[in-house]
N, C-alpha and C positions, 0 to 999 in steps of 0.2 A: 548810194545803192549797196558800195558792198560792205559797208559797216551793219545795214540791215539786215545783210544776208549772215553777216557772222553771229550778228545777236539772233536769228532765229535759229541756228547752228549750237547758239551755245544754250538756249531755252531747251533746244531739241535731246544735247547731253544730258543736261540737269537733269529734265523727266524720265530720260534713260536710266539714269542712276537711281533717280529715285524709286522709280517701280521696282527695280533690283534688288534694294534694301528692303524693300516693301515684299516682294517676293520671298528674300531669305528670313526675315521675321517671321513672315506667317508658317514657312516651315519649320523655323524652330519653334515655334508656339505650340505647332500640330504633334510634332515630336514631346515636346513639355507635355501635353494633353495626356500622350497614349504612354509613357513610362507613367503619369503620376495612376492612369487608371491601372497599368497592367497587375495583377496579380503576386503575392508572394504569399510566401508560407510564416503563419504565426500560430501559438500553440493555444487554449483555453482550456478552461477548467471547466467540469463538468456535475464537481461535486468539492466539499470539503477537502481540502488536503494536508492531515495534520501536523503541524511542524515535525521535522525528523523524517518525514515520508520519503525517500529516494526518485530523483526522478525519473528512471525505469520500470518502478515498481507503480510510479503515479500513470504511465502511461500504460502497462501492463494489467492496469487492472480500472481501466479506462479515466479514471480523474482528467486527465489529460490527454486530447484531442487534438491532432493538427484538423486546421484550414487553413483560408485563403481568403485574404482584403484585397482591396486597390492599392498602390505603395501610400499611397497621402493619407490612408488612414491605420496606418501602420502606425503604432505605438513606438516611442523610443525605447528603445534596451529591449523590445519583445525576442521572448528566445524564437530562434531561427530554424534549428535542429536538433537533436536528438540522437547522441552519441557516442563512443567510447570515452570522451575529454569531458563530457558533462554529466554523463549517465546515474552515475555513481552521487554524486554532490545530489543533497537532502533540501529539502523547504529547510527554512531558515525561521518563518513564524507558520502559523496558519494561512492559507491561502485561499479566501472564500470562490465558493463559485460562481460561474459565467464569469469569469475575471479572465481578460490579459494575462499569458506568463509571459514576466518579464526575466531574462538570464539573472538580476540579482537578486531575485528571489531565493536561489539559491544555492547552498553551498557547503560548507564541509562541516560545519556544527551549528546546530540550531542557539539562534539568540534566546538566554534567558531561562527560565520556567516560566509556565502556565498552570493553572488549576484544568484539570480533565474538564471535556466536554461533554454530555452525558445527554443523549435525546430524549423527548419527553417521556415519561411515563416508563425507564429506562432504570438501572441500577446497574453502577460500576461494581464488578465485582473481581479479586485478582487472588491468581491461582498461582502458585509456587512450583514451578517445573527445571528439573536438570535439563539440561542443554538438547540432547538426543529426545527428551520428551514434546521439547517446545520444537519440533522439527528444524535444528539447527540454529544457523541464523538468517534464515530463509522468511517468518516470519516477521511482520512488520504493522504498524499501525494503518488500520484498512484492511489485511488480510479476515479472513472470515475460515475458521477452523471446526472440525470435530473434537468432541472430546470424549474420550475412552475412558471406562473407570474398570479396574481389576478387580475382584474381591474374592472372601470366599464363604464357597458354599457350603453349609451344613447337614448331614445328614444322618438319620436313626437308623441305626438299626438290632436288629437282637431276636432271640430264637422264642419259639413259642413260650406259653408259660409264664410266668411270673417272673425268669431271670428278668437279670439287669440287662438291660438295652448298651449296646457299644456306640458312641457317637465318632462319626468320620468326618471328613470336611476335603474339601480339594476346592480348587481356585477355580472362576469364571470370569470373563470379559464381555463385556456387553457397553452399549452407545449410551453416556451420559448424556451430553447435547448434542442433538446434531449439527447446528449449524448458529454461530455465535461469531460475534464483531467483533475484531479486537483494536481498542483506543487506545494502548498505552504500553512500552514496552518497560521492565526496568531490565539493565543493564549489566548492575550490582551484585556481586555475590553476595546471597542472604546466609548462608552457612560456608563461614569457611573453615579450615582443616583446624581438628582440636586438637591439642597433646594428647597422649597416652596415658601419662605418668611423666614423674617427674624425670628431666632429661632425655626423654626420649622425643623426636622426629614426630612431627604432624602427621598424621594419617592423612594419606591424598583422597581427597572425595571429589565429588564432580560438581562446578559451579552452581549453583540452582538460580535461577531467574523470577521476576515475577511479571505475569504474562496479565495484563486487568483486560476483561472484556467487558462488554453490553448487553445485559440481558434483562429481560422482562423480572417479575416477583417469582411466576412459579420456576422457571427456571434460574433464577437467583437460589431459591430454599434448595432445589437439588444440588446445586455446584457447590451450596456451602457445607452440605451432607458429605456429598463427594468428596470435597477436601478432609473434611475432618474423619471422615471412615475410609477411604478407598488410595488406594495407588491410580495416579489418575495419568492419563497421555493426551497427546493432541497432534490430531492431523492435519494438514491445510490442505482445505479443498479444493480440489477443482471447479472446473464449468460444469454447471449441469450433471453433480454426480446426486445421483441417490441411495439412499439408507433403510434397508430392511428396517421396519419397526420392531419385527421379533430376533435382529441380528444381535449372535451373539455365542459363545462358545466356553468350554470347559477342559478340564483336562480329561476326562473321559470322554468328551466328543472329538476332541481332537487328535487322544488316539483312535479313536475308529477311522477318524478321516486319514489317520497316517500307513494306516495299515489296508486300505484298499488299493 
């Protein structure tokens, strides 16, 4: 009788223990379940982003999106955040969109050369601007600018009669393009400081850049006018700015405007 009694005593532990292990399992299971669905933040692309792109500037000019996955479809290496320690650090190749960014995408110099990437029905065309013209070093591949052309104006004039007519001229400014892609930065100083004469010191100039954008045929033939006849500049736009069609100004309009 009481060996019976300890064996249903000891069947009675066993089952105790077991539902207990049985218990803590399913709790860690339900815990496993709700981390692997919880939420984190991962970044994606939303457009092209062409190597060299910074990724501040990829996120500032939206290429790049945060959301939010379950953790178990979390990619390895997906970048996390968005920072002072990352900010700065460039694509490293091309980075197609709806893609995963992953943190070794990138980094402090882009792998290699590539040949430009040029959208259909598109013409690369690259324009030679000093430092202050290409607005700093603010510009970047992605950004989207204006471009300014200086030139000057001719004009007749002369007194009744058969005299000889006197020709004047003063300068105007007026919108070459208004709003142009730009794909490709160079870096390079394309003029640098010449001698004088013999023995003497390089005259200091100012670095000149070469700034290539994206633009259709007809505004291809202007830009190339532009270059070859005008002083040209260039603004980076903002959101949503726009451009009088007839803007544009002289040196006699702009003294009137200075003198009201």
């Amino acid at each position: 009788m009481g060996k019976r009694i300890l064996a249903i005593l000891a069947a009675a532990v066993i089952a105790l223990v077991g539902a207990v292990f049985v218990l803590l399992y399913a709790r860690g299971a339900d815990a496993r379940a709700v981390e692997a669905a919880s939420p984190t933040t991962v970044y994606t692309t939303t457009a092209l982003i062409p190597a060299g792109t910074s990724l501040k500037d990829a996120v500032r000019q939206g290429q790049v999106v945060e959301t939010e996955v379950a953790s178990r479809a979390k990619p390895v290496g997906a970048l996390e955040a968005v920072n002072d320690d990352n900010s700065a650090l460039v694509a490293l190749t091309d980075i197609a969109p709806g893609q995963y960014v992953l943190s070794a995408g990138f980094g402090d110099t882009p792998l290699g050369e590539k040949a430009l990437q040029v959208g259909s029905g598109k013409l690369a065309v690259s324009v030679q601007l000093q430092d202050p013209a290409r607005v700093g070093t603010f510009v970047t591949p992605g950004s989207n600018l204006t471009i300014f052309m200086t030139y000057e104006l001719k004009e007749t004039s002369g007194k009744e009669g058969s005299e000889e007519t006197e020709e004047t001229s003063e300068n105007g400014t007026g919108v070459l393009l208004e709003n142009v892609k730009v794909i490709a930065m160079g870096e390079a100083s394309l003029t640098p400081a010449q001698p004088t004469g013999e023995g003497e010191e390089a005259a200091p100039q100012g670095a000149s850049f070469l700034v290539t954008v994206e633009v259709d045929p007809a505004q291809a033939v202007r830009l190339v006018h532009g270059i070859n006849n005008y002083t040209l500049y260039a603004g980076l736009r903002g959101s949503e700015v726009k451009l009088p069609k007839d803007l544009q100004i002289s040196d006699s309009t702009i003294a009137k405007d200075t003198t009201r």
